[in-house]
C-alpha positions in Angstrom: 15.9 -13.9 7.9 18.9 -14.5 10.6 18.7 -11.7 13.3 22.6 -10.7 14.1 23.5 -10.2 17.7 25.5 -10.3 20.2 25.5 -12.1 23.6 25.4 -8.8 25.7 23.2 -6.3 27.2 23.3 -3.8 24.4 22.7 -6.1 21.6 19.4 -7.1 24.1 18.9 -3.4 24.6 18.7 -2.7 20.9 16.7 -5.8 19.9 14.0 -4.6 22.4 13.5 -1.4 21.2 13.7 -3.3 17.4 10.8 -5.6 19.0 9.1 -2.7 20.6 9.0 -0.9 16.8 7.4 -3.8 15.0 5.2 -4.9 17.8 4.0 -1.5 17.9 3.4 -0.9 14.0 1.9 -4.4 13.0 -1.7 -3.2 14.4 -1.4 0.1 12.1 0.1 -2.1 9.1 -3.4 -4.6 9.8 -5.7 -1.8 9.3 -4.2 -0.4 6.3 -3.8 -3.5 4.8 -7.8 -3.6 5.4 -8.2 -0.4 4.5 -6.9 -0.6 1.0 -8.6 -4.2 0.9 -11.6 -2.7 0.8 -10.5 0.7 -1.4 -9.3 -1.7 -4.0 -12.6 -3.8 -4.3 -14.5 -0.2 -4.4 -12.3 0.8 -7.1 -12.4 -2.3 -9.0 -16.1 -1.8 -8.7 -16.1 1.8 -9.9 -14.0 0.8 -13.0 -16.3 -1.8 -14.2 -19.1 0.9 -13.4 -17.7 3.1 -15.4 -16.8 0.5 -18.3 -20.6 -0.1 -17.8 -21.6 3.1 -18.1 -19.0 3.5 -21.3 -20.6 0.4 -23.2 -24.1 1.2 -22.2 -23.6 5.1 -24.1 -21.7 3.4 -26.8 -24.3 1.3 -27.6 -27.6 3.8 -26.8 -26.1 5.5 -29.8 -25.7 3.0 -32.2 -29.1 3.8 -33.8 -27.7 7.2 -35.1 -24.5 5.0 -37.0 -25.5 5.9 -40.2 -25.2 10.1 -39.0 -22.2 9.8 -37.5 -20.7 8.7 -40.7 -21.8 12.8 -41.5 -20.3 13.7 -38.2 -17.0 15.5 -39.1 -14.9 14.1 -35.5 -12.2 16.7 -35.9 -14.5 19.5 -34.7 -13.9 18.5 -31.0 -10.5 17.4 -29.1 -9.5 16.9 -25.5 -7.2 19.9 -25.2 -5.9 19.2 -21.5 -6.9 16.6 -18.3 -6.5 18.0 -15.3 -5.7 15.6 -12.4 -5.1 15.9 -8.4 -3.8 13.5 -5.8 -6.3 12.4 -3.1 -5.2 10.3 -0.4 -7.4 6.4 0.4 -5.6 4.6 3.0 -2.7 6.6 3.4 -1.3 6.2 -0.9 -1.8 8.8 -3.2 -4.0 8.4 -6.2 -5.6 10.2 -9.3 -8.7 12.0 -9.0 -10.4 13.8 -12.5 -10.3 17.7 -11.6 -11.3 18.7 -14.8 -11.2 18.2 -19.2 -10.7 20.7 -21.5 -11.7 20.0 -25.0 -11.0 21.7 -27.8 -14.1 22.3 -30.3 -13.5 24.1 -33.4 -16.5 26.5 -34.4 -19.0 25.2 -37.2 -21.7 26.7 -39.5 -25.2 25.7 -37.4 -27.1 26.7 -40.5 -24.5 24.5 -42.9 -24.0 22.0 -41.0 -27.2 19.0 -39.6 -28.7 20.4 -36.7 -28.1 17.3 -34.9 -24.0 18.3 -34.7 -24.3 20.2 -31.3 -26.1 17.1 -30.1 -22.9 15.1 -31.5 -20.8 17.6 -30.0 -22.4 17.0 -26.5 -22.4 13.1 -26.8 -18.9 12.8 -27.6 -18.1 14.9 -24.5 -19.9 12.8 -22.4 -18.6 9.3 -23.7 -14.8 10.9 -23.7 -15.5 11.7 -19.9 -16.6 8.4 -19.1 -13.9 7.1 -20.9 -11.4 8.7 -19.1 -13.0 8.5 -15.6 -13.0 4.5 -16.5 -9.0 5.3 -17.3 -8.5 6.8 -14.2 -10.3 4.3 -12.3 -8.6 1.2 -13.4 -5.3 3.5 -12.7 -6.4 4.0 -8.8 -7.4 -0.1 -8.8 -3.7 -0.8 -9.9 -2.1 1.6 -7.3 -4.2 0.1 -4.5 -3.7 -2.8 -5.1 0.2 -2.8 -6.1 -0.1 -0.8 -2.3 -2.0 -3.0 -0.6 0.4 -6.1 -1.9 3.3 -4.5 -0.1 1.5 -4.0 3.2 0.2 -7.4 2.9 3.9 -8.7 2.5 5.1 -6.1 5.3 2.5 -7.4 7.6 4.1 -11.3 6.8 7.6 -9.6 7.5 6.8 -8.8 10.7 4.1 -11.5 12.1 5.6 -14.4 10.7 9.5 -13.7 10.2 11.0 -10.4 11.8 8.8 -10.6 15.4 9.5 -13.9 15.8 13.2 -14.2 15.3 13.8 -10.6 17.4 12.0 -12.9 20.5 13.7 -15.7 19.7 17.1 -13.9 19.7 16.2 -12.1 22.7 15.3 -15.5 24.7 18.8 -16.5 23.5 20.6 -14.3 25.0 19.0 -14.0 27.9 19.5 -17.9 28.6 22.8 -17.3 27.6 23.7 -14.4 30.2 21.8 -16.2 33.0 24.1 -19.3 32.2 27.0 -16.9 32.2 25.9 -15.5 35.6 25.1 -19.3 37.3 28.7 -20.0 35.9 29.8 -16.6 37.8 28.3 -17.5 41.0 29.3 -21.1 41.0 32.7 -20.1 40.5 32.9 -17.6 43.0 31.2 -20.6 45.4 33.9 -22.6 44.7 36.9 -20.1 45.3 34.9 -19.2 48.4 35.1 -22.5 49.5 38.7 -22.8 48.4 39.5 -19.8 50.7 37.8 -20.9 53.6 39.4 -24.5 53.4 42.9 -23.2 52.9 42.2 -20.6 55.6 40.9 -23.6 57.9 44.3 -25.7 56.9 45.8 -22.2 58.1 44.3 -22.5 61.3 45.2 -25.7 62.5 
């Protein structure tokens, strides 16, 4: 990325201060970036808890198969998920605040008396699932995150930092130059003065 400047004392002014900025926020940029390094691999570890968790209930009930082929599964639904934003590392992700499900009423007496049990074990499985969801959702947001501060943290360490100094040194060089040339000059027509003045003289 060219840095565009000019070969005066604003143009150095302003590149300080542009210098100054980035200097400044690369330390803050390298702990978030860290931060949300280490969020993202305790998310990812959450999700595949939860997944886990998910199979490990999935499969703890697969000696009752044969009763959930009984089970009538339109007696409960997940009416409403209720989310909130928490903050990790400065980004905004989902956090379960709550699940509403929906259970229609049924006869206890007509009905197996293992159907509350059913009830209660598709609750928990649907929560799991959905905590698994919301997981993998946080792991994707970190990390999409932590992917920009990594290339922000690039921009400024390897590209933006280096040419603001670089610029900088330029034109300093350059307006030292310009003052040798001033002094020389004004060396010369001192010199020039005091010889035609001497010729004067004599």
């Amino acid at each position: 990325m060219a840095i565009k400047f000019q070969y005066n004392k604003t143009s150095l002014t302003n590149l300080g201060k542009q210098l100054k900025v980035r200097q400044k926020a690369l330390p803050t940029l390298k702990n978030k970036e860290s931060a949300l390094r280490a969020s993202v691999l305790a998310a990812k570890k959450e999700s595949e808890d939860f997944e886990r968790r998910v199979s490990l209930a999935l499969d703890s009930y697969d000696y009752m198969a044969a009763l959930w082929n009984e089970f009538d599964a339109s007696l409960i639904r997940i009416s409403d998920v209720t989310l909130k934003t928490v903050k990790v590392a400065g980004v905004k992700i989902p956090d379960l605040e709550d699940i509403s499900y929906e259970i229609l009423p049924f006869n206890a007496f007509a009905s197996p008396a293992w159907y509350a049990d059913g009830v209660a074990i598709l609750k928990q499985i649907a929560e799991l699932g959905i905590r698994s969801e919301i997981a993998l959702e946080r792991c994707r947001i970190l990390d999409y995150q932590r992917k920009k501060t990594t290339q922000k943290v690039n921009l400024y360490e390897k590209v933006q930092i280096p040419g603001y100094q670089e610029a900088i040194r330029k034109i300093k060089r350059y307006m030292e130059d310009e003052e040798n040339l001033s002094k020389a000059s004004s060396k010369i027509v001192k010199t020039r003065h005091a010889a035609e003045e001497e010729e004067e003289t004599l």
